[in-house]
N, C-alpha and C positions, 0 to 999 in steps of 0.2 A: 562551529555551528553544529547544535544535534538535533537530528533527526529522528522521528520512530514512526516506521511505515507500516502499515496495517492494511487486510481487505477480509473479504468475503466473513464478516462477524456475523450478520444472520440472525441476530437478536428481536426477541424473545425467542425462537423457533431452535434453536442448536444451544443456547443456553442461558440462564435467566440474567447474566450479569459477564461484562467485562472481567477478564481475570486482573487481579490483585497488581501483580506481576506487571503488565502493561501498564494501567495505568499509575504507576510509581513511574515508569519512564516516562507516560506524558505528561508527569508532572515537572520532571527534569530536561522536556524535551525545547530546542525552538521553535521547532517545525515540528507537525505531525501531519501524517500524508497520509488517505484512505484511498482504495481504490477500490470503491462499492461494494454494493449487498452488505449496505447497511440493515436492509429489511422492515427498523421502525426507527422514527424519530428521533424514539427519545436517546437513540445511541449518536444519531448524532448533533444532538441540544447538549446531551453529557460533555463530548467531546470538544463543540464549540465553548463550553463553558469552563473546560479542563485547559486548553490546551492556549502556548502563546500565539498561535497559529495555524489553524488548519485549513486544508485544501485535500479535497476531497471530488468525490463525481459519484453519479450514479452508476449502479450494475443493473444486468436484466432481471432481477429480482426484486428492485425497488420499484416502489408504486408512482401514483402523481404525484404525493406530496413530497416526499424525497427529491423525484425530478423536478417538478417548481424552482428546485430550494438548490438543486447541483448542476454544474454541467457534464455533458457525457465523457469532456475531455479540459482538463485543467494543465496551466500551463503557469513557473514561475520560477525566475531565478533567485537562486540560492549562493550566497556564495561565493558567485560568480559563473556558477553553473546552470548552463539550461533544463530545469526539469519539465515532464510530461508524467500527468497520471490520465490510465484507462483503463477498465473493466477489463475487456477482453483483445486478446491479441491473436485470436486464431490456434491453428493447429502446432505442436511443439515443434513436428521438424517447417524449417524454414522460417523460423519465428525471427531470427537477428534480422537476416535479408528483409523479408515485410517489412518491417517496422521501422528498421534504418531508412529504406525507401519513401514509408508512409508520416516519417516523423523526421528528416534532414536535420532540424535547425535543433535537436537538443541533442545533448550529454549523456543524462540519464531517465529512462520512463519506467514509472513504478504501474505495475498489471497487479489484476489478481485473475477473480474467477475459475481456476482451476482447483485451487487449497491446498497446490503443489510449490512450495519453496523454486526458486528461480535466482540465479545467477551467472548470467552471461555478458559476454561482448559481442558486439558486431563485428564482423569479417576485417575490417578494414580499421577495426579498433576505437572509433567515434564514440557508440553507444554501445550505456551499459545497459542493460536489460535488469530488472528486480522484482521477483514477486515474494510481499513477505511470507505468504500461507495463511492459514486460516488462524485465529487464536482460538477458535470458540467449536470448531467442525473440521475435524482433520481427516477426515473419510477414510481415506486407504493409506495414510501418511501415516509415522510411529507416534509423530507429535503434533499437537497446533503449536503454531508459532506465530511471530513478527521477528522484525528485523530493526536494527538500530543499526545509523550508519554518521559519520564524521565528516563532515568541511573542514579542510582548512589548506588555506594560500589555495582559494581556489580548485581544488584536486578531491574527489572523492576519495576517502579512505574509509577504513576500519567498521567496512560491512559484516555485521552479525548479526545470521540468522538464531534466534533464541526459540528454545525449546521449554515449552511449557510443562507442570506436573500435569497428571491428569486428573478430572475432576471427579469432585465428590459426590 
């Protein structure tokens, strides 16, 4: 199964369009995962219309109609794996601890909110932690990015964070 995890796009405000580059993988993808700041609609009407599967939530940047349309926190096995997507996970140090605590019953929970790339474990090795970065507003980062990751027998594998050109 493949995946392509996305957040904090922020469209039309950080740039007038999805890069190129992502969506060739959502078109390739099973699943495509967003974890908020979407910012307008229509990125995510694009997306629902692009992708075999999407699941998604709001960030503190989307409006009502965003939230009507997402929940804060999405939940969905893949796989055979328990996923979690959310917005925000709080401050970097202590972030495995949190969230292992605050989320027991999954495997992997994809974050954004920061537009800081993110790959870790929990303490105890349960949960992975994933944030893909921004594709579209890389603030203090070299690059925007997302991340495409691999299911198979069960087992996350073959997590790559992808680094975008910069734009024109």
């Amino acid at each position: 199964m493949r995946l392509v995890l996305m957040s904090d796009t922020h469209l039309p405000r950080r740039a007038r369009e999805l890069p190129r580059e992502l969506l060739d993988h959502v078109a390739g993808a099973d699943v495509v995962l967003h974890a908020g700041d979407w910012v307008d609609t229509a990125t995510l009407d694009l997306l629902e219309a692009r992708s075999r599967r999407l699941i998604g939530v709001y960030g503190n940047n989307d409006g009502p109609e965003l939230r009507s349309r997402l929940p804060e926190v999405a939940y969905a096995e893949l796989g055979g794996l328990r996923f979690g997507v959310v917005h925000e996970t709080g401050a970097a140090q202590g972030r495995e601890r949190r969230c292992a605590q605050r989320f027991p019953e999954l495997d992997v929970l994809v974050f954004g909110h920061s537009h800081i790339p993110w790959d870790s474990t929990s303490a105890d090795g349960r949960l992975r932690l994933l944030n893909p970065g921004s594709p579209t507003d890389r603030r203090r980062q070299p690059y925007c990015t997302f991340m495409t990751a691999v299911i198979e027998a069960g087992r996350l594998g073959a997590v790559e964070l992808h680094r975008l050109p910069p734009r024109r």
